[in-house]
C-alpha positions, 0 to 999 in steps of 0.5 A: 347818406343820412347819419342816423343810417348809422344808428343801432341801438347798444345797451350801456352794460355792453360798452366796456369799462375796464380791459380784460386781464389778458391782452389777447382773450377778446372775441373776435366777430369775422364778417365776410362783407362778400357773403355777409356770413358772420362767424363768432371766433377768439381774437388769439384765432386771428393767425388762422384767419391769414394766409402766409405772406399775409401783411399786417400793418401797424399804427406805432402811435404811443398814447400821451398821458394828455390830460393835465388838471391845473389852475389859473391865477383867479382860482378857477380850474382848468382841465388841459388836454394836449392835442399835437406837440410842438417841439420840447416846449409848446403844445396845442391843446383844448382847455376846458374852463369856465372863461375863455384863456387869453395869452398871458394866461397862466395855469398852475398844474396839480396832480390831480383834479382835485389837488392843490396846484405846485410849481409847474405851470403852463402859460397860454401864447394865443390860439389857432382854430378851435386849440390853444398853443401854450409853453411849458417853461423850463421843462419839455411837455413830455416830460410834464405830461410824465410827471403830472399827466393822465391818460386821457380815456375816452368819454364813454369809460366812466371812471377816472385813469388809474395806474393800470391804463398807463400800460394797457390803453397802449399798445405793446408795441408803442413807439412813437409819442403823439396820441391822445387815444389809442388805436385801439384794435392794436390793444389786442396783441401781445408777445404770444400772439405775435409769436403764433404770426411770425409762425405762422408765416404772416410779415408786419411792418408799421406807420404812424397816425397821431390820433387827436381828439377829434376821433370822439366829435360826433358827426353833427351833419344830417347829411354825412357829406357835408361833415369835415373831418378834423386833421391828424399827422401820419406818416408812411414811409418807404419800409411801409410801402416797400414791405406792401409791394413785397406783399403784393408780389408774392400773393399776400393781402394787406391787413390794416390793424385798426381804422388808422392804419386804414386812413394812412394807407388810403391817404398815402395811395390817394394819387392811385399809387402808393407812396410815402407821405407825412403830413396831415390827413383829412380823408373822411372815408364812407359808403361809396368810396373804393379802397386802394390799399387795403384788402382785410382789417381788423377793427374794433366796435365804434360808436353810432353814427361815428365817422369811423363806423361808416369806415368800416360801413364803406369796406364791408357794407352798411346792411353787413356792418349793422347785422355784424353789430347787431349780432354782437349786441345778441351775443353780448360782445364788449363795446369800443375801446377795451372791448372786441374786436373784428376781422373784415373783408371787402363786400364787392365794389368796395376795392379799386379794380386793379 
């Protein structure tokens, strides 16, 4: 397949820019990828739309505040943003600069773009691929990120972070330190909507994605099977697959929230069983692949001819994911990370038979 098989046309107003105030008063767009039928419904509709027995699954990743703004010694600004963790006192991260940074190269950090930089600093050790590994002396990562990092939005909200992304570009329920974007179809959720679940007699249980930066390259590949994905950390441990065979046994389904719970799942399961993994994933899921794992998702609206929209274009069908977002254009949905949200179901042939 082609990637601009994936293309559709999205007027800017509708990417949204800011989150609403209430977590849970999103649209939801229902597509039955069996039928195609679309139904326009509210996001606080979702315990309606499962089955008790039903099993959400939850990525913990908690976003970093990644972005650091500094200085090298000659002057010259530098825009840092952490990739991965290593330990208290390294990271890998993709500087921003205008020369390459060899080792031994200090960058002074600043509050703020535009701030004169203070004591802080980072010193550059040397490369690995396309990032750098750097140390932070005298002070662990986490906690110069804490005091001088911003939240690092995606490139298509334009405006700088201010203090209200801290809270809501994370999920409530973020517990486990190592993204640099959101999974964004857990921003939704709230205290009262979990309530309504539990009620409704719907299980939960969670893995975990680290989400990279990578999420927002574009497929570059005319053909999409010639496009390599870049490699994230997860893990899947044994309450996860333990809570998915409970599912299995009485009848339920297994609901990824968002496109990263949906690779971990699939990447764990990828023997044919599934088994607790952790470790990196690659696994670049388009039409034509057979899920394994998953039975429903909930996701957001991603970009044209995103490797995350031919997720979604594999699980429900390309021809109904178009239509789907087609629709929403009418109907003036909000777009990628602080906008809507889906609720899917598999077209025929996109679950392993059983």
């Amino acid at each position: 397949m082609q990637r601009d098989d994936f293309s559709y046309h999205l007027p800017e107003e509708l990417i949204a820019q800011r989150p609403l105030a209430d977590r849970s008063a999103s649209r939801l767009l229902c597509l039955d990828g069996a039928t195609g039928a679309i139904a326009h419904r509210q996001f606080r509709d979702l315990p309606a739309l499962l089955q008790p027995g039903d099993l959400l699954v939850f990525n913990n990743t908690r976003v970093l505040p990644a972005r650091l703004w500094g200085r090298k010694g000659t002057g010259g600004r530098v825009e840092v943003l952490v990739e991965r963790l290593r330990g208290d006192d390294e990271a890998l991260v993709h500087l921003r600069a205008s020369k390459p940074s060899a080792p031994g190269t200090v960058i002074h950090l600043a509050a703020d773009r535009d701030a004169e930089p203070g004591d802080e600093c980072l010193e550059v050790l040397g490369r690995e691929d396309d990032l750098y590994r750097v140390a932070a002396p005298g002070k662990p990562v986490t906690q110069l990120l804490a005091e001088l990092g911003h939240m690092p939005l995606p490139p298509y909200i334009e405006r700088s972070d201010d203090a209200a992304d801290r809270d809501r570009y994370q999920t409530v329920y973020a517990s486990r330190d190592g993204s640099v974007a959101a999974p964004t179809a857990g921003l939704h959720f709230d205290e009262a909507l979990f309530a309504a679940l539990d009620e409704r007699g719907i299980a939960r249980t969670e893995v975990t994605l680290h989400v990279g930066a990578g999420t927002f390259q574009p497929v570059r590949a005319e053909a999409i099977e010639d496009h390599v994905m870049h490699a994230e950390y997860l893990e899947v441990g044994e309450d996860a697959c333990a809570a998915i065979a409970a599912a299995r046994a009485r009848g339920g389904r297994v609901v990824a929230v968002g496109t990263t719970a949906v690779r971990s799942l699939e990447t764990a399961a990828a023997d044919g069983d599934l088994a607790p993994y952790r470790g990196d994933t690659r696994l670049f899921i388009y039409p034509g692949y057979r899920f394994r794992c998953v039975d429903a998702m909930v996701t957001n609206f991603h970009l044209p001819e995103s490797t995350l929209l031919m997720l979604v274009s594999a699980f429900a069908g390309r021809d109904a994911v178009l239509a789907a977002y087609e629709a929403a254009v009418a109907e003036r949905y909000r777009f990628f990370s602080y906008g809507d949200a889906m609720f899917l179901t598999p077209c025929a042939g996109a679950r392993e038979p059983a």
